[in-house]
N, C-alpha and C positions, 0 to 999 in steps of 0.2 A: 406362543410368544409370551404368554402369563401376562398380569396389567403393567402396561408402558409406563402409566403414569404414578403409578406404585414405585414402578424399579427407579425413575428419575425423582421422585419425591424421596425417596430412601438416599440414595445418590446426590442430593440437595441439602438432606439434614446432617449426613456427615460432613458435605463442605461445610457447609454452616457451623456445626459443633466444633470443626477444627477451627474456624475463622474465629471463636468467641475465645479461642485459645492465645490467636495470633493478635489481636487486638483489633483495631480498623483497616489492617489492607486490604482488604477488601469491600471497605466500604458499609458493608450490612453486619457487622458484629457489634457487642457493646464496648462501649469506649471509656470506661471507667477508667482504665488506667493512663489515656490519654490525657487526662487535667489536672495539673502539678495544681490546679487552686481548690483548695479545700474548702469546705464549708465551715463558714466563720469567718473569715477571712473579711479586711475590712470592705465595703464596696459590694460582698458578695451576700444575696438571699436567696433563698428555696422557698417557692411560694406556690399556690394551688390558684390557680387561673380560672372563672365559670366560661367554659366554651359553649359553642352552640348547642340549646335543647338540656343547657344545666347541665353539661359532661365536664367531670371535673380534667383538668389538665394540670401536670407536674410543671413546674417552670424555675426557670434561676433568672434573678437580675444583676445585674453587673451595674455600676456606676462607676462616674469617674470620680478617684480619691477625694478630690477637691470640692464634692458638690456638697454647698451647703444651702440650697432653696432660693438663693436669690437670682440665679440664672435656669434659663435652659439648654439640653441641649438634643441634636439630633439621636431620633432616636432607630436600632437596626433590631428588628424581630428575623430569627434563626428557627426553621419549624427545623424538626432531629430529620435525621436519613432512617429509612426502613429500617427498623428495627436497633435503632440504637438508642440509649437510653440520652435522659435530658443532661448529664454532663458531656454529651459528645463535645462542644463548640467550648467550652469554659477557657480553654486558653487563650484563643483567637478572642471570645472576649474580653478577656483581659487586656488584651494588647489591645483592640479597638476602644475597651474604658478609658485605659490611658491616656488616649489618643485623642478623649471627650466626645466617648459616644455614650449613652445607653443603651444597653443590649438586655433583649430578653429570649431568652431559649427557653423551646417547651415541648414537649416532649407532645407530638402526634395523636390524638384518640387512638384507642384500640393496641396500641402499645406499652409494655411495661406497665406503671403505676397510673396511667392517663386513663380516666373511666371511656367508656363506647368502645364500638368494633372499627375495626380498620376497614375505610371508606375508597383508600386507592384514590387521595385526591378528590372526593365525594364532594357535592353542594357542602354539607358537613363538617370537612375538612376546610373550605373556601371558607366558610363561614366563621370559622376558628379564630382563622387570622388576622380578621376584624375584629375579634375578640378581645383578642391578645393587646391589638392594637388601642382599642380602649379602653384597655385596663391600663395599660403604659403610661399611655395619658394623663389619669384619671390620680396614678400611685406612684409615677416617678418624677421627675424632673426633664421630661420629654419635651419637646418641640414639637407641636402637631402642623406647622407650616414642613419638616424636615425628617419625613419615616422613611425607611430601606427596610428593605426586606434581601437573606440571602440564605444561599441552604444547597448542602451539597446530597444530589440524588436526588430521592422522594423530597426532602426539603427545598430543593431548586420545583421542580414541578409544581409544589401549592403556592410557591412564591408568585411564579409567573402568572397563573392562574388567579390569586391575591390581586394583583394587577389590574386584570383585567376589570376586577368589580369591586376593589376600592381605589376611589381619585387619590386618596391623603397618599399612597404608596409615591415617590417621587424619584426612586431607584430601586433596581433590583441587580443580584448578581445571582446567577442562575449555574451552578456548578455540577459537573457530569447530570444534567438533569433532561428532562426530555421538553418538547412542544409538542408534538404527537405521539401517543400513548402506540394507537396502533402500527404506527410506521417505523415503531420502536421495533416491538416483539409479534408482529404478523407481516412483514413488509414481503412483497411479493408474495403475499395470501399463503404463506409458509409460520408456520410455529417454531420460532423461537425457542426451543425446548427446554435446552439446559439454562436459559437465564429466565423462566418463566417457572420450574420450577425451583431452581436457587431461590426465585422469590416466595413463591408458596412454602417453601420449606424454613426459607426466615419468619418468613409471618406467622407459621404455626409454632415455632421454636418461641417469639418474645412477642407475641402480639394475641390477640381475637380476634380475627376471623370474621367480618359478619355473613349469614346468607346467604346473602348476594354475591359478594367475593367468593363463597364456596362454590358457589354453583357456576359462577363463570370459570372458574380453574377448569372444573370437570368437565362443563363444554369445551374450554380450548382445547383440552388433552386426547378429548373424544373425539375431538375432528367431526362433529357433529354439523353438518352442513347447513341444516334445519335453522339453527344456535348461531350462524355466522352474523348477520346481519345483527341483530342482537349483544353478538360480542363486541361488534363495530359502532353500533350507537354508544356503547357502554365506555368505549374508550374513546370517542370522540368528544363525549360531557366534560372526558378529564385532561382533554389536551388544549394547550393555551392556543395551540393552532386555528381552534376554531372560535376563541375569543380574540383575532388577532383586529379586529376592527374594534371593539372595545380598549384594548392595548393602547392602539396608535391614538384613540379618540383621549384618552388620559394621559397619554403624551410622557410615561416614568421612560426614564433612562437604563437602557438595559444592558447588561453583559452579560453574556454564555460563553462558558468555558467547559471545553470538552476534550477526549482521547480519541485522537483516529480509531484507534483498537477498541473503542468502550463495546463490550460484548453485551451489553444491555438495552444502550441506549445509541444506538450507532451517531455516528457524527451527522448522514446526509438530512433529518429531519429537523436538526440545529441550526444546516444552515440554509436549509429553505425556509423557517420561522425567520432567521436574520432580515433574508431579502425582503421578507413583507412590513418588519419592521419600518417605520416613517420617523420615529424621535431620536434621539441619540441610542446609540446603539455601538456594541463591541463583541465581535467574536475570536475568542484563542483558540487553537486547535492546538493538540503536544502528541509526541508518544506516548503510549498505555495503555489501560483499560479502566473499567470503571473505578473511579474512584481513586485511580494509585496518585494521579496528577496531584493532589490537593492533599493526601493522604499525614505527611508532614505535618503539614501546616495544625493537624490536628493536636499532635504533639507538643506544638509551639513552635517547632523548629523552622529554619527559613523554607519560604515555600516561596514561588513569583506566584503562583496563581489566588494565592490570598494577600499580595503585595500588592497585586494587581486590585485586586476586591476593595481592597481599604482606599488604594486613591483612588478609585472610581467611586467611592462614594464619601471622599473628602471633597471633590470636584465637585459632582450635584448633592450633595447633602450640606456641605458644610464652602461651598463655592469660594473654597483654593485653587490656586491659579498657578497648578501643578500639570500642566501642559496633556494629560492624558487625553484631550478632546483635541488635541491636533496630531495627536498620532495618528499614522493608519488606522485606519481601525478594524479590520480585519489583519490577525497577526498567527501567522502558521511558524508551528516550530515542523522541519519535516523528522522524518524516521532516522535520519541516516546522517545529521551534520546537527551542529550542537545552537545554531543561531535560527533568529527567526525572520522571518520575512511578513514586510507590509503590505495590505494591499486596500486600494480605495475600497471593494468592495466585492463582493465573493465572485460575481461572474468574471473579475479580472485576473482570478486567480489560475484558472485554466487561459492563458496568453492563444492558444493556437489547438488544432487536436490535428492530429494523425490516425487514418485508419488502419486496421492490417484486416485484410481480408480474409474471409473464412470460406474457402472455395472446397468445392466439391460435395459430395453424400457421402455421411455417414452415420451408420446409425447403431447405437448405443441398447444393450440390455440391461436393464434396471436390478435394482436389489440389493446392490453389492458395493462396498467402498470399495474403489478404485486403489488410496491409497493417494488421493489427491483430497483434503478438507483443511476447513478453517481454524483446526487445532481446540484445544479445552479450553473453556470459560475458565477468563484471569491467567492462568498460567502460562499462554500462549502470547498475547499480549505485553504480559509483563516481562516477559524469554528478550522480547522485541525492545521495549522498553530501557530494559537495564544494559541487555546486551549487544543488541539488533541481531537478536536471534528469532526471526518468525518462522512459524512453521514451514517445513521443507517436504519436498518430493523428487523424488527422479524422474524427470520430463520422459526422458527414452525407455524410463522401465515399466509408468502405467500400461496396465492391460486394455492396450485396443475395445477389446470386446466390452468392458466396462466405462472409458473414459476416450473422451473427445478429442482431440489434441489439435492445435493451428499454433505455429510459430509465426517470428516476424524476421525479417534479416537481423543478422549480428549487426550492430549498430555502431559507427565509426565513433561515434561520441556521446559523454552520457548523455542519457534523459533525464530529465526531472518530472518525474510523472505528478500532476497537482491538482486536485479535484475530481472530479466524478468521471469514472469509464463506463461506458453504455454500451452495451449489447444488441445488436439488433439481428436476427435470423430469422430461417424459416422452419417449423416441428412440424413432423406427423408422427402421431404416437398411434400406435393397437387397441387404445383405452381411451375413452372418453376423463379419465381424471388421471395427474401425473405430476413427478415434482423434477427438477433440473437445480444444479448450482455452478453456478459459474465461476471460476476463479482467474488469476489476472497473477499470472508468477514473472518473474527476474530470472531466466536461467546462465548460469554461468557456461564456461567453456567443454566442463566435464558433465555437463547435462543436469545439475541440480539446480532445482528451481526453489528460490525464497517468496514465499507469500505475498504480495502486493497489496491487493483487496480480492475481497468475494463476494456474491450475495444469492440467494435462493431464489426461485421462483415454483408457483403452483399454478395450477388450469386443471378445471372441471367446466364437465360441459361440453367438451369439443366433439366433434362427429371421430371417430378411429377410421384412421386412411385417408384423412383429409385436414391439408395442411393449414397451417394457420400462423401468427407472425406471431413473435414475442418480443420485445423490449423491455429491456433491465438497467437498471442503475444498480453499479457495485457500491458497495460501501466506500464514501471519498474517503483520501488519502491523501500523504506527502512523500513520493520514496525515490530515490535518486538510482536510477540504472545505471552502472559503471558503462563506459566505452568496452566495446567487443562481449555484450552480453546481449541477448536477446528477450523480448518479451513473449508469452505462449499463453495463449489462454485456451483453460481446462475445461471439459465439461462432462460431470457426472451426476448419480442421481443420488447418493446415501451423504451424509453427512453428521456424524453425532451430535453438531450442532441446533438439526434441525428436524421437525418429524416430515418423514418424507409420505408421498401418496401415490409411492405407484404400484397396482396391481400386480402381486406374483406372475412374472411371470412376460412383464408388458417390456415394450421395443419403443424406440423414439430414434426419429430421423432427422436429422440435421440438413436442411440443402440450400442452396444458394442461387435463385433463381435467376433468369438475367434479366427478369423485369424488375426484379426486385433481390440484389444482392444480400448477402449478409455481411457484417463485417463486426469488428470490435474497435467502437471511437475511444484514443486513450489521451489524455486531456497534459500539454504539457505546456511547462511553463519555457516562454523565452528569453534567449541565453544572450 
């Protein structure tokens, strides 16, 4: 099989190199040519930052035209996204200077021009942004009653995190970014592959690397079981999730905005951070994938979800009485209709759930794509996005011998499928370790199934020939079923998405016991 983690880091650095081509759609390329404001320009400095441990850090400050020392004003710190350089944000701040903010953008440790290795959200990086924040202070015309912080990707993650352990933060908007690191790119004790190295392979392209991060890639890739737990403290340090009682204890105003499709950073660990949130709080969900939502806006161009970011922090930062704290505030755009819907709050978003039942045995041989999966990082997504084109299969043509199959009735009227579908069955697998993915398709009349959601799972450790239960959360969603189509969910073991663990060679058995049935809960909204 030659090294896996070679052939997908090889596989990682072409996308990457083409993306540095394509500019920011994808979120991880450098963004140079995204900022019409030049250096010089009035309002505009390039300045060297001391971050934590005396690492110098690259930055730009934005002011508003008008400031001449005798006021102040709110001020928004922008840490960059992976691997993009410190002009990524310059248009947006300009529009936010205007607007009478102070902004400053800086370009991440460990990337580009910014001295140190890249920390993945490290104490390090947390510390930074205190930094930043006291230098603002200290050299601009800031307001220390009135800081935000906002950052799309890796820049949303240190923000949130920022949060949690400085009080002066009093708003955040948190864009395609995560709250858990690991529920991101391990969820169901499954690797993430292509978006885990997409990142290795950005990091190594415009960043350094430190140690530590090298050796965590290499245990993830290695499946190294030994390393798991270890992987798992590693990414719990950098998830706000487990600072989320610090969060609520400092009481900043938060909004997350995210892509159903984000292939990185999936939507369900966004909005379980939401639930636990207690201060104001706002979540967007749209078509797409990482980063395209917002992707615009980088340009200058109109964007709602940096429309959204500025009134939500003219409301708590500069307290206008631009009504955004009485909207819903959960606000879903779905896949399949161009409006968005409100809701009090994420559990009301699933109104009602429907089972279909997943009766009988059957049992599945590993190894082999089916010819059922969750399509290519970004371009699959993005299909869905522009087109509502998600990836497809023929329901009646998977091979049995490879792939799971349970339909549900043709359905007299649409569904509006909204939140999270959960899995629940019984396996016996030949092997003590083994991986599953589940998918959740739309089939039309002529048997073609469009993508819904999906999500992987892993198990080690089990006894071979003796059954055991599984529960999965698919990746949530918003997708609207036409009348007369039905739903079928899939189940195989290979996925290019994902690195799978099951033994050449191993069997897994699907069954539905009568003490303890199986089914597929599919969460919809009522009409």
């Amino acid at each position: 099989m030659g090294n896996p983690r070679k052939a997908l880091r090889t596989t990682a650095v072409g996308a990457v190199s083409a993306s540095l081509i394509a500019g920011t759609t994808l979120g991880l390329a450098p963004a140079a040519a995204a900022a019409p404001v030049a250096a010089g320009t009035a309002g505009v400095r390039f300045v060297d930052i001391t971050g934590d441990g005396g690492t110098n850090l690259k930055a730009n400050v934005v002011t508003p035209a008008n400031a001449d020392g005798t006021r102040r004003y709110p001020l928004i710190v922008l840490p960059t996204s992976w691997g993009l350089p410190q002009v990524e944000y310059l248009a947006q701040a300009q529009k936010l200077a205007d607007s009478g903010y102070v902004v400053v953008s800086y370009n991440v440790r460990g990337f580009w021009q910014s001295g140190g290795y890249i920390e993945v959200a490290g104490p390090p990086d947390v510390a930074d942004a205190s930094k930043v924040i006291d230098w603002a202070l200290a050299n601009t015309p800031a307001d220390a009653r009135k800081v935000g912080m906002a950052g799309l990707s890796y820049g949303a993650g240190i923000g949130l995190l920022a949060a949690a352990h400085d009080k002066r933060i009093k708003a955040v908007a948190a864009l395609s970014g995560w709250a858990d690191l690991i529920d991101s790119i391990y969820s169901g004790r499954t690797q993430h592959s292509q978006a885990a190295a997409l990142l290795d392979g950005a990091g190594t392209l415009t960043g350094r690397q430190s140690p530590e991060l090298k050796q965590i890639f290499k245990d993830f890739f290695a499946s190294d079981l030994s390393k798991e737990q270890e992987i798992i403290d590693w990414g719990k340090k950098r998830s706000a999730e487990t600072y989320v009682d610090q969060i609520n204890a400092n009481g900043p105003a938060i909004m997350l905005a995210n892509a159903w499709g984000d292939t990185i950073f999936p939507p369900n660990q966004y909005a379980d951070f939401y639930e636990r949130l207690t201060g104001p709080k706002r979540l967007e969900l749209r078509p797409g994938d990482h980063a395209t939502t917002e992707a615009t806006g980088l340009f200058g161009l109109p964007n709602d979800v940096w429309t959204d970011t500025t009134r939500w922090f003219d409301h708590y930062l500069k307290g206008e009485d631009n009504g955004i704290d009485r909207e819903q505030p959960v606000q879903l755009k779905p896949r399949s209709t161009g409006d968005f819907e409100g809701y009090p709050d994420w559990k009301s978003v699933a109104a009602t759930r429907k089972k279909i039942a997943l009766a009988g045995t059957t049992t599945l041989h590993t190894n082999v794509d089916s010819g059922a999966n969750g399509g290519i990082i970004f371009l699959s997504s993005i299909l869905d996005q522009v087109a509502q084109l998600p990836p497809m299969a023929s329901i009646p043509l998977l091979p049995r011998r490879w792939a799971a199959v349970w339909q549900s009735e043709k359905y007299a009227s649409a569904q509006q499928v909204r939140g999270t579908t959960k899995l629940h069955t019984t396996v016996t697998s030949t092997e003590t370790s083994g991986t599953l993915v589940a998918y959740l398709y739309d089939v039309g009349p002529l048997g073609l199934g469009k993508l819904v959601s999906n999500a992987p799972y892993t198990f080690h450790g089990q006894t071979p020939g003796k059954p055991f239960g599984v529960d999965l959360e698919l990746f949530s969603t918003a997708y609207d079923v036409p009348a007369g189509h039905r739903l079928a969910l899939v189940v195989d073991t290979v996925d290019p998405l994902y690195i799978e663990h099951n033994p050449t060679g191993a069997q897994l058995t699907f069954s539905s016991p009568t003490a303890d049935p199986s089914y597929v809960s599919v969460p919809l909204r009522e009409q």
